[in-house]
N, C-alpha and C positions, 0 to 999 in steps of 0.2 A: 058750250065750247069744247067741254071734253072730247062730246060724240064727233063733233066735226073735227078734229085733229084726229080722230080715230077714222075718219073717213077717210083725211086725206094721206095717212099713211095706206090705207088701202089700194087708195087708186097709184102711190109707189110701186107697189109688188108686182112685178115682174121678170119671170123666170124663163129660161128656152128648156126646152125640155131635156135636152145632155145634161144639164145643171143636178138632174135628180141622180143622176148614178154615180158624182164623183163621191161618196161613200155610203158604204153599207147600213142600209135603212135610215137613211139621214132625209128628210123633211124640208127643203129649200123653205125659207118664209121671207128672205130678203133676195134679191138682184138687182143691180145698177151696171149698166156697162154703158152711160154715158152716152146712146144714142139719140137721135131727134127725139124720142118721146119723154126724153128727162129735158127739155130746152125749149117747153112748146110756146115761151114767148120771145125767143130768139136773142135775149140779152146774154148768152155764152157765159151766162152760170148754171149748175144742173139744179133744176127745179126741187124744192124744197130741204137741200144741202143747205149747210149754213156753215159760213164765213167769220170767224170771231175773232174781233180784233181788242186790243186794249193797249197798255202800257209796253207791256213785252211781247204784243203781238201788232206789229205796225203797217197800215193801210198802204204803205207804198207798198207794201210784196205783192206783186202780180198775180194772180192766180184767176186761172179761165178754164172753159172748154174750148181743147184744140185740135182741130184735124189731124187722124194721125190713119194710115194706113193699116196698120198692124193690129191695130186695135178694134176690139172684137163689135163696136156699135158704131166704129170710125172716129169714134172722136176719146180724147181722155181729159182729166179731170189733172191740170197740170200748173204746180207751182214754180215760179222760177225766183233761184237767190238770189239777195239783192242785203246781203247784210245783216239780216234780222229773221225772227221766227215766224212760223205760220203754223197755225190749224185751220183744218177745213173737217165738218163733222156731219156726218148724214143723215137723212130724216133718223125720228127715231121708229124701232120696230118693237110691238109687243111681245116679249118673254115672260118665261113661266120659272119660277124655282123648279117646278116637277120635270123638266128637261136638263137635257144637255144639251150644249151647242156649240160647233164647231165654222169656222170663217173663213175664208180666204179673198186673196185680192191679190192683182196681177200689179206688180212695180216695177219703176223704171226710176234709176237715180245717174246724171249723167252731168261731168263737166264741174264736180263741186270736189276740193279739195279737203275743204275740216268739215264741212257743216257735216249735218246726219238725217236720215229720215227713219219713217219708222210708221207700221197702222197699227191702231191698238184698237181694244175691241169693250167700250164702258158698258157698266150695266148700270140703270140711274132707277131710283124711287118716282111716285107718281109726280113727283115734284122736278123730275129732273136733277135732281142732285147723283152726283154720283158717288157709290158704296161698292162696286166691286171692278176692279181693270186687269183684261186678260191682254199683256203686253206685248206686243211685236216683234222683232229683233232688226236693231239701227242696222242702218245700210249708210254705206258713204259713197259705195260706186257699184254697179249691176256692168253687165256687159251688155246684156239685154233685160228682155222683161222678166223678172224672176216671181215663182208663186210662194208669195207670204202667206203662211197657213198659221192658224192660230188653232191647239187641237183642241179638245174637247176641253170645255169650260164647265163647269157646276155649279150653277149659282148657287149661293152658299148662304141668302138673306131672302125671309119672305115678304120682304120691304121691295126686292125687285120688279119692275112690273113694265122693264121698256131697256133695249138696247140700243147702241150707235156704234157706226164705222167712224174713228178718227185718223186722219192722216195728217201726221207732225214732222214738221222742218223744226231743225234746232242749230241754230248758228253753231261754229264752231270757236275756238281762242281766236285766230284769223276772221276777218269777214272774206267770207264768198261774195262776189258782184255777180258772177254768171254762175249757168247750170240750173237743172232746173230736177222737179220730182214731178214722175205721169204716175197716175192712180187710172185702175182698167177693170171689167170683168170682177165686180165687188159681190162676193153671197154669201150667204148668212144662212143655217140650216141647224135644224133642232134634230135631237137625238135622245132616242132611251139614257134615262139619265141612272149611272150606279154608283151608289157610294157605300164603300167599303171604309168601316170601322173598328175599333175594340175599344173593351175596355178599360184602355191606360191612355191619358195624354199623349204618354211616351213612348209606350208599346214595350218597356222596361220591365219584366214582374222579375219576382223573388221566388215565387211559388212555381212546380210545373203542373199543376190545376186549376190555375188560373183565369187561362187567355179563354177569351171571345171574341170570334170573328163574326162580325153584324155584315148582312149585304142588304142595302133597299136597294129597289130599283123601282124605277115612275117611268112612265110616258113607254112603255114596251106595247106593241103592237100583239103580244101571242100571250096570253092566258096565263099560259101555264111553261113559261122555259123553264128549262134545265139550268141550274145552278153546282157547278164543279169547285169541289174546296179540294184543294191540295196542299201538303205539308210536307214543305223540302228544308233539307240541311244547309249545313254552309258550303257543301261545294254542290248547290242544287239536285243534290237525288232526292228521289221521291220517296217520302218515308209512306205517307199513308193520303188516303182521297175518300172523299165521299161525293155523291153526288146528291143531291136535294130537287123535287118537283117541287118551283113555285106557285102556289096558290093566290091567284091575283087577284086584287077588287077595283070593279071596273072604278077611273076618275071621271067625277062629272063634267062633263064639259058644257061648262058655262060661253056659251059664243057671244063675247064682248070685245076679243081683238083682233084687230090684224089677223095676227098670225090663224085664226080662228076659223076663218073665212080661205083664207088662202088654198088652193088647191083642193077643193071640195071634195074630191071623188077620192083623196088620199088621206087627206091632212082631218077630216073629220073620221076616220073609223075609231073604233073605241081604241082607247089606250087604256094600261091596268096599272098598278101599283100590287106593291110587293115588299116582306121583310122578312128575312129568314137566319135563323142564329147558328153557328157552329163553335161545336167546342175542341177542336184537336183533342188527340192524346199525344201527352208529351213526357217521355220515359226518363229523359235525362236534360239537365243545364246544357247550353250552349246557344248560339246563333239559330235564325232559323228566319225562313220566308213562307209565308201562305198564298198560293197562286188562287185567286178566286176567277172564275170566266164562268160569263154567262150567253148561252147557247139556245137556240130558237132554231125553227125551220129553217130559215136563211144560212146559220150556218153560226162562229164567232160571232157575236155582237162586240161582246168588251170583256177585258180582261185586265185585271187588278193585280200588286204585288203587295205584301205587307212583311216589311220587315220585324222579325221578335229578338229578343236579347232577354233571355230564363236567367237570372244571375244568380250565380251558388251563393250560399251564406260565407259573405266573406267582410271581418270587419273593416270598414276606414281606421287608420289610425288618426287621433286629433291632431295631428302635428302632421305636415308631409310639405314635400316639395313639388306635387305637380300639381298643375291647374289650366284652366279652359281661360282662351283670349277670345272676348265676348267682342272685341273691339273694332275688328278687322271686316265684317261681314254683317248681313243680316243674319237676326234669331229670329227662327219660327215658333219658339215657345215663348209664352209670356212667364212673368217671375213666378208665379204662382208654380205653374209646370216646373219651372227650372229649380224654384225651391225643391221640389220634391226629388227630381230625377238628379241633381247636383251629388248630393250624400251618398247616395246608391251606387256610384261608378265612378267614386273615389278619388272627389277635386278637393283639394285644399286651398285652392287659388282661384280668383275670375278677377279676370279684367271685364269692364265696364265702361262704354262710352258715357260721359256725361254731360256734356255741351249742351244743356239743354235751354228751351226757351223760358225766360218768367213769366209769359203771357201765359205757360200751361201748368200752373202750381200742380195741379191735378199730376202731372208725370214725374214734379221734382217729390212727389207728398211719397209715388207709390215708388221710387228709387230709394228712398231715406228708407221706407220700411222693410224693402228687399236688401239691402248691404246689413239693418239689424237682424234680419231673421239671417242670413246666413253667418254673422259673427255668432249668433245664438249654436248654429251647427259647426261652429270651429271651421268655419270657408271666410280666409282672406279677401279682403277687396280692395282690387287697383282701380282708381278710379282713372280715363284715361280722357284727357285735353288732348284731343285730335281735332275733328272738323264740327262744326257746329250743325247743329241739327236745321231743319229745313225753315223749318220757323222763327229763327235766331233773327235779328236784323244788325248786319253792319254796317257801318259809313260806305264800306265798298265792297263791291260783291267778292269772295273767294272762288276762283276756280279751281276745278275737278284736283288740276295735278301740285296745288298751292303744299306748300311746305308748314309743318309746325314751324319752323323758326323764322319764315316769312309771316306767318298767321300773329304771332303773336310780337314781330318786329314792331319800332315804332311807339308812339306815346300809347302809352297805357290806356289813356283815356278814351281810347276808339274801339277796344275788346273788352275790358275790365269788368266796363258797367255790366254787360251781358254774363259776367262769371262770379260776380256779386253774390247774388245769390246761392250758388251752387256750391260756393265757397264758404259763407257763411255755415249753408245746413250740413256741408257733409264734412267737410277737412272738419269737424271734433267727432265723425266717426270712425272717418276711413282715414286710415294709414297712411297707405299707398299712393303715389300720384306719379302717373308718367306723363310725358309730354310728347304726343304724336304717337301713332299706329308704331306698331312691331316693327315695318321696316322702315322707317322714317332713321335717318338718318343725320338730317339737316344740322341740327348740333355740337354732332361731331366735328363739324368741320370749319364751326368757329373759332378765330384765330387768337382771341381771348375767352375760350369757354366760360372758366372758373368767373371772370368778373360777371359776364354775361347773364350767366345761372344764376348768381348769386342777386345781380341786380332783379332779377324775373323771380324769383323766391320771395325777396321782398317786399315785389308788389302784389303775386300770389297772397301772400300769408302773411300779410301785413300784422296781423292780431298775434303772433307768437305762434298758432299751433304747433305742436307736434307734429311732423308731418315727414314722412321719408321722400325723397323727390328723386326720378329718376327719367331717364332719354333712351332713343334706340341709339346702337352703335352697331357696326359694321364690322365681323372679324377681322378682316385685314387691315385696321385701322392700327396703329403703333398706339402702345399703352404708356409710354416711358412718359412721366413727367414728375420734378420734382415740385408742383405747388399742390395744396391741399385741395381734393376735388368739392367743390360745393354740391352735391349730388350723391345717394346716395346706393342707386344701382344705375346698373347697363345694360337696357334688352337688346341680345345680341342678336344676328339675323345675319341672314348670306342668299343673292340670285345667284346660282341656284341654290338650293336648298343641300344643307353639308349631310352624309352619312353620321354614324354613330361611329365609326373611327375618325372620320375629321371634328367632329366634335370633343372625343379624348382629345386628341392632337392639342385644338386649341386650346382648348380649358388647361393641359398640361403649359403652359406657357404662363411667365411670370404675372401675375394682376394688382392692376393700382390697389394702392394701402385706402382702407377704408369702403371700396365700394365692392358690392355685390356684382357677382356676374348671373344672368339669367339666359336663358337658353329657348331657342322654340324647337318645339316636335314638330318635325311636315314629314308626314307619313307619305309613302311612292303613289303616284298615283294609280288608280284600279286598270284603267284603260292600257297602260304599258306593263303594268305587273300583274304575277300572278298573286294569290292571296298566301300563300304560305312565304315565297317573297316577303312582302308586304307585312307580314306581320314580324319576321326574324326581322326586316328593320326598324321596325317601329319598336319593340323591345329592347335591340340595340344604341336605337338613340337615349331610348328610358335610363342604359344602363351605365352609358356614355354621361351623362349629366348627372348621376349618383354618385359613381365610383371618383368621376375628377372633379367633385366639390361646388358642382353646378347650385346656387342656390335657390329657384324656384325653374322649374321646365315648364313652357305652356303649348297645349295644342295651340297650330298659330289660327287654325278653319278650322272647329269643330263639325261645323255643319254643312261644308264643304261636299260637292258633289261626289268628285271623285278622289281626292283628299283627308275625307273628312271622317271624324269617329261616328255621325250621324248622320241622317240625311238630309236634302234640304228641306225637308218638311217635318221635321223632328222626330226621326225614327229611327232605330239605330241601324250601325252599318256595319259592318262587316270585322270593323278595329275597335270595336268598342270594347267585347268583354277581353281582347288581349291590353287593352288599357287599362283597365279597371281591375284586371288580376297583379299586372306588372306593379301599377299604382298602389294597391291593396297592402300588397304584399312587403313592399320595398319602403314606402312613404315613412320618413321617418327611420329609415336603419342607415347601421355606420357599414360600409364598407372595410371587409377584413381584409380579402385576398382570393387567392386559389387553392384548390387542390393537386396534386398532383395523382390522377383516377389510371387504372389500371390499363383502361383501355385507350388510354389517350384524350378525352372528350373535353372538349374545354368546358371552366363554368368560372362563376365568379361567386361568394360566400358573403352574406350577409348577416349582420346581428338587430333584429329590429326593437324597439324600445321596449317590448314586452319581455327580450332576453331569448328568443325564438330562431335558431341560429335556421336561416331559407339558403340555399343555392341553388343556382338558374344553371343550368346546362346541356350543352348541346354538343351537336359534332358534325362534321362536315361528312360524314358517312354515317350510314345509321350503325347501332354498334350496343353492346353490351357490356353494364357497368357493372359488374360483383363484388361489396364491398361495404362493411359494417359500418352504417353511417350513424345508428344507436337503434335506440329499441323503441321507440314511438315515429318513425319514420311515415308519411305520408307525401305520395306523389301529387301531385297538380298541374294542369296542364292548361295554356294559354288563357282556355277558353273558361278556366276555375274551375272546372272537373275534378273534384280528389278522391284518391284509394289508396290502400294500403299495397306495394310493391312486393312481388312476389318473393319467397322468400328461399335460399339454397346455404342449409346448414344455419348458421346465426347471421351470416349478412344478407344484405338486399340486393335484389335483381332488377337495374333499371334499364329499363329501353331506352335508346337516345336515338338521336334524328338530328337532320337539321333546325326544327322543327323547338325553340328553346321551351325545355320545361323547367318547374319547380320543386323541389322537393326539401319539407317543412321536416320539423322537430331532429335536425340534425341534434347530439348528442354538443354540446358546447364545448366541453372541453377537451372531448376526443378531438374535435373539428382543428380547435386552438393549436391542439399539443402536434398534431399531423404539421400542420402548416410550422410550425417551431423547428420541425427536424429538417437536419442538416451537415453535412459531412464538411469536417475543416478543410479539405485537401479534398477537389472535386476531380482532381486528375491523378490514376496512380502512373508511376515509372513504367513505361514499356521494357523493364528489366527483369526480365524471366525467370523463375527459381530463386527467386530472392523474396526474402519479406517487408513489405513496405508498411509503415508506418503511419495511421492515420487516426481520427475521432468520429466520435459521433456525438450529437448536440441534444438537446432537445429541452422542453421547459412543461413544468406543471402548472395545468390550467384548472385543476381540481381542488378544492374548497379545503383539503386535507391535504396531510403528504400522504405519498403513496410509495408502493414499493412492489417490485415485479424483475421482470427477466427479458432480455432482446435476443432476440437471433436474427440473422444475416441471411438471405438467400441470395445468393448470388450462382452468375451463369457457372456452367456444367465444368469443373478440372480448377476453378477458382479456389484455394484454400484459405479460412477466418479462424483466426486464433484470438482468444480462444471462441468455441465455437456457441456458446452463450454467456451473453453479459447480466450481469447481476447488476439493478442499482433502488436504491431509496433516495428521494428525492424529496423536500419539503414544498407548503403549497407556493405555486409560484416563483419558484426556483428552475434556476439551470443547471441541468446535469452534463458532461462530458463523458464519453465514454472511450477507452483507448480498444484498438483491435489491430490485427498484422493481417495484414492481403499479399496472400504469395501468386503468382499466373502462372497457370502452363506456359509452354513456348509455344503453342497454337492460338494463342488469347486476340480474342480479335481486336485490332486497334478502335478507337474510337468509342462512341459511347453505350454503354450495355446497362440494361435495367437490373436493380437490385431491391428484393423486396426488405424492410424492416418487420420484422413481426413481433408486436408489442403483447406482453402480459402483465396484467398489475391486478393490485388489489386495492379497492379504495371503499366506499360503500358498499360496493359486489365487487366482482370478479368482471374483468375487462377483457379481450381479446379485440384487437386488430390490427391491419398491416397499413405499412406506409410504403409509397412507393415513391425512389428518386434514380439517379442515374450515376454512372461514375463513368469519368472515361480514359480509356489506355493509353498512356504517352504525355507528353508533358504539354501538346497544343501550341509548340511551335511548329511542329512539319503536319504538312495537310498534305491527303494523299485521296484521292479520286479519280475513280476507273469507270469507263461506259464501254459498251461495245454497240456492235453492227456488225451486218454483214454484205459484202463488197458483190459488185457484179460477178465477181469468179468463185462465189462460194464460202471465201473465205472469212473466217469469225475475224474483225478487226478490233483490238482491242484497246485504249488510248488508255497509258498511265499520266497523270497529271500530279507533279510535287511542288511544295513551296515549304522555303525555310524560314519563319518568321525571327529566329536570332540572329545576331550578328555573327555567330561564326559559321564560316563557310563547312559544310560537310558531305560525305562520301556516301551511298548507298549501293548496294548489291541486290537486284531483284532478281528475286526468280517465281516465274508463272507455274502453278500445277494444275493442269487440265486434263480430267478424265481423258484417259485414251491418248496421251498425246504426251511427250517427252516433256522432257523438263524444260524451259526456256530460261535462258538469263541475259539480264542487261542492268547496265553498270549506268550510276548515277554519278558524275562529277561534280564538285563545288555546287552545291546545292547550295541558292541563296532565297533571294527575295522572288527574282524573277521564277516564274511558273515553267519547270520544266517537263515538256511533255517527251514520252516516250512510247511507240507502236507494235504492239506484239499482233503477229498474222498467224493464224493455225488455217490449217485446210481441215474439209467436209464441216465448214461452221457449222450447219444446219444439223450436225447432229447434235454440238454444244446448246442448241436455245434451251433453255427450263436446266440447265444442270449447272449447280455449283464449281467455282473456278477458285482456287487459293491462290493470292499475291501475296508473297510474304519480302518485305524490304528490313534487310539487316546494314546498318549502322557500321561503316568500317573503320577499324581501330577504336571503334567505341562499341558501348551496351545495348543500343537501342533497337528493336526489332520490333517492327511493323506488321501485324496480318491485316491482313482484308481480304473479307469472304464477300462472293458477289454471284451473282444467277446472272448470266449469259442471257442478252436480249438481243433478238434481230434488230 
């Protein structure tokens, strides 16, 4: 019987000759285009297709061959809706694991509102069962005939020994009655098959002598191709290439199938097998891809991409608050993988789908052992009641867009039984329980939540556990209420997906008593972002969820295509080591504050459990930081690269960028005591020749007291009396310090930086500087100037003042402009309202790049104003 099913696939195969060149060295072994010789007993079903009907596949759906002009054998292979689903599946054709094979079919979907269709591509055992499916992509509507390609498939099982074409209708929430799905022009073609490996699961290493890049290839037509290994960085340059001659050995070919026979004068010449190892040199940690292509006469055959992720030694802390939502998507590693690769890239956290069936103990046996191995590595588990696995059976079926709080509405007794079990083994493990995916929302919006939770808690965890229980919630949902929440976190979430300053934002807003807020990281996607983009936000959301009390953050798609920290095939991607250093680094520290850095740069300051003061910083211009941060200082950079920063005199030299880095072993209580300083009096008197009176603050963060000397730098004609402060301070203590600040009468209004320069003696000798700002005037009158210049030349200048006190007052300006007279104009009753005034000079174009003095004196009072400004066109 075998032989004669093997016949009659034979007498199937038929191909026109165009068929061989739609790709390069591809092997046609199937065609169907539905002409008279697929119908040769005229009942208008195509000959040896098969029709399969059952329960949820119902005999009233029409399906025939029908006349159609357009179609390549005249006729197509055409289901029409009526309700309910259909498959229609094609002879089978004999496959090899030693190939690849790629498919196509011409579709037409027309007249159907929800349903869907779709050709998918089985591979079945000698039995017909099926072990591997290369999917199709649903269609709901074509305009015309469209070509569904399915690329290159790899059988992946040496249990395969036979493929099929299937074409599926699948009802939609709606029944369709009309509309119909044409199948046309069906081939099936085998190809050099290559597969590109290493060796890590994850493709994750620690080490940078590690990696190995494996290429076989089978079923290659040329002896001896070329094999090209290339090794590129993160932004694709080519660090280094080798090439490789494969040495092939011929496969025997055993002619027992189909495919075997087919095409004789082609389809038998020898094909070879081949396996060849490379080992990179790889100099330093970071990202990185290996382009593998392999090259023959012809020309490209196939070409590979492998993502690497070299991760510096960098420890987890046991304690953190980020973690990966397992819940949302498929995972392409199993536990075993994800045990490993979890701890390595710095998750404290996994959610868990766990709906699973009791008919498969086997998955609940290897769940219970995966949530104890990662309690074992100090990794949290949220276990998450969302959708029930495919195998679940309920009184009624759940649709796609069904709600947790619809899913589990209703008597208990129609979900429970099914969670019985899951309930029993894991709630005395796992902690954590959320109810519904990350954005699920549904509960929030009940109009007695707390009774509702609380009745569903009960049935949940009827036995007492210990159990934390928690729901998605919606940012813009209102938090106010006074009843005690039965729940006791909130996965927060937002379409679209919030920045790292709207994340502060919210998190800064008041939060119900008792319940945690949790947070998800959705990284930009790659397709509209660039990667340095892409990573300054992903960091910024990390930092957003630290600094405002966020208590656990989860990637929401780890393995998200273009979203995701890996890929969908569990390799990493592009965000991974900026997470895992971010993570590393931060998980587990209290947020302090800022600095205030010389150059301007922003950062934030962190203290982690080990006592290791890190801050993250950047700057929206790239820029230069010079400034004694201690004496064990080490830079780090997104990707966990660390070195010691260049050094000028005792302090350190940091490069900034957009681009956020880290920089480890700040000095603690230097960090401390900077951030403590502070002038009582942040604004002096714009009162000239006079000494004003002000303090300076500051607190010991050193283990001892200490005792040393301050000086003042301040801008050029400013006078500080006296001009070094002497003080001794105990540990932990605040000091004040008295000084007098006299101004020139040229003193520019507004605010001017002023350096602190600290000396102490405490264990050693200490030196360095703090920097803050003071500014001239009391910060009720604002005063702002811009220029231009006019069609006729002339510099236009625009003074703009505002009085923020209630008493009205008088101003006198006058303009001093190289080359050009003195200009005055008079300011009246100066209040609230913005008063502008217009100074015009001729030959403007000589003033652009040259300093201009406005000086506004205060009539019948003390106050005078300068402002220095450069002339712009």
């Amino acid at each position: 019987m075998l032989w004669l099913a093997k016949l009659l696939i034979l007498s199937a195969l038929a191909a026109p000759t165009a068929s061989n060149a739609r790709q390069t060295d591809a092997v046609p072994i199937f065609y169907c285009d539905f002409g008279d010789q697929w119908d040769v007993n005229f009942d208008h079903w195509p000959d040896r297709w098969t029709r399969v009907t059952g329960p949820d596949l119902p005999h009233y759906i029409e399906a025939a061959l029908v006349k159609e002009q357009t179609a390549k054998g005249g006729r197509t292979l055409t289901i029409r809706a009526n309700g309910g689903n259909a498959r229609a599946e094609s002879p089978l054709v004999a496959v090899s694991s030693k190939f690849g094979y790629v498919a196509e079919a011409r579709i037409r979907v027309e007249g159907m509102q929800y349903a869907r269709a779709r050709v998918n591509l089985e591979f079945c055992d000698d039995q017909q069962q099926v072990i591997q499916t290369a999917y199709g992509e649903w269609l709901r509507r074509t305009d015309d005939w469209l070509v569904a390609r399915i690329d290159r498939v790899n059988p992946d099982d040496q249990q395969i020994q036979y493929a099929r074409f299937v074409l599926q209708l699948e009802e939609g929430p709606r029944a369709d009655l009309q509309g119909t799905v044409s199948l046309d022009d069906v081939w099936l073609a085998r190809q050099p098959k290559m597969v590109v490996s290493t060796n890590s699961p994850s493709n994750v290493y620690t080490g940078l002598n590690n990696v190995e890049i494996t290429c076989e290839l089978s079923g290659i037509r040329e002896q001896d191709p070329e094999i090209l290994f290339e090794l590129l960085d993160a932004s694709s340059l080519s660090l280094s290439n080798d090439r490789i001659q494969l040495e092939g050995r011929l496969i025997t070919n055993e002619v027992h199938k189909a495919s075997d026979f087919f095409h004789p004068g082609t389809d038998t010449e020898a094909s070879y097998i081949g396996k060849t190892t490379w080992r990179p040199e790889i100099t330093d940690y970071g990202f990185y891809r290996v382009r593998v292509t392999m090259r023959t006469k012809k020309g490209r055959l196939d070409e590979h991409m492998v993502t690497l992720a070299i991760a510096p030694p960098l420890e987890r802390p046991d304690v953190g608050e980020f973690g990966w939502s397992l819940a949302n998507g498929p995972t392409p590693l199993d536990f075993e993988e994800l045990g490993v690769l979890l701890p390595q890239v710095a998750v404290n956290w996994v959610k868990l789908p766990v709906w699973l069936s009791a008919n498969d103990p086997s998955a609940l046996d290897e769940l219970v052992i995966f949530t104890e191995q990662l309690s074992a590595k100090d990794i949290e588990t949220v276990a998450v009641l969302d959708r029930p696995s495919r195998n679940v059976t309920l009184p009624s079926e759940l649709s796609e867009t069904v709600s947790i709080a619809d899913a589990l509405s209703g008597e208990s007794s129609s979900w429970l039984p099914t969670l019985d079990p899951i309930l029993t083994r894991l709630s005395l493990r796992v902690r954590w329980w959320q109810l519904g995916n990350d954005h699920d929302w549904s509960f929030s919006g009940l109009p007695d939540l707390e009774a509702e939770l609380a009745i569903l808690r009960e049935s949940l965890f009827r036995f007492g556990q210990d159990v934390k229980l928690g729901i998605g919630w919606k940012w813009m949902i209102a938090q106010s209420s006074s009843k005690l929440a039965t729940w006791e976190f909130q996965q927060y979430s937002a379409s679209p997906a919030l920045t790292g300053q709207e994340i502060g934002e919210y998190l800064s807003l008041p939060k119900r008593t008792g319940v945690n807020r949790w947070v998800l990281i959705e990284p930009l996607p790659e397709q509209e972002y660039d990667l340095e983009t892409r990573v300054r936000d992903l960091v910024e959301q990390m930092l957003a969820a630290k600094i405002h009390g966020a208590q656990a953050a989860f990637v929401a798609y780890p393995f998200d295509k273009h979203r995701g920290l890996m890929t969908p095939q569990g390799t990493p991607g592009e965000l991974l080591l900026p997470w895992r250093t971010t993570a590393s680094l931060l998980s587990g520290a209290q947020f302090l504050g800022s600095l205030q850095l010389p150059g301007g740069s922003e950062n934030r300051i962190f203290m982690t459990p080990q006592n290791d003061v890190v801050m993250v910083v950047w700057s929206e211009h790239p820029t230069q930081e010079v400034i004694h941060l201690g004496d064990e200082v080490r830079e780090v950079d997104v990707w966990g690269r660390e070195h010691v920063p260049a050094q000028q005199g005792h302090r350190q030299v940091l490069e900034v960028s957009t681009l956020p880095k880290f920089v480890r072993g700040l000095n603690s209580a230097i960090a401390r005591w900077r951030m403590s300083v502070k002038f009582t009096e942040i604004h002096v008197p714009s009162v000239f020749g006079k000494a004003h009176e002000n303090r300076v603050e500051f607190r010991n963060y050193f283990r001892q007291g200490v005792g040393g000397s301050l000086t003042l730098a301040t801008p050029k004609g400013w006078k500080v009396g006296p001009h070094e402060l002497d003080y001794k301070v105990g540990a932990g203590s605040l000091e004040r310090k008295q000084f007098d600040l006299t101004l020139p009468f040229d003193a520019n209004s507004g605010s001017s930086d002023v350096r602190l320069d600290f000396q102490l003696s405490s264990d050693k000798d200490y030196q360095f500087s703090v920097y803050r700002q003071l500014a001239v005037g009391d910060g009720s009158i604002s005063l702002d100037v811009a220029s231009r210049l006019d069609r006729d030349g002339h510099l236009i200048i625009e003074q703009r003042m505002a009085n923020d006190s209630e008493k009205l007052v008088d101003f006198k300006c006058l303009l001093f402009a190289p080359g050009h007279r003195r200009q005055r104009i008079h300011v009246f009753q100066l209040g609230a309202s913005e008063d502008l005034q217009v100074y015009r000079l001729k030959d403007g174009a000589n003033l652009i790049g040259k300093e201009i003095w406005l000086r506004a004196e205060e009539v019948d009072g003390s106050r005078v104003l300068n402002h220095r400004f450069v002339a712009e066109p």
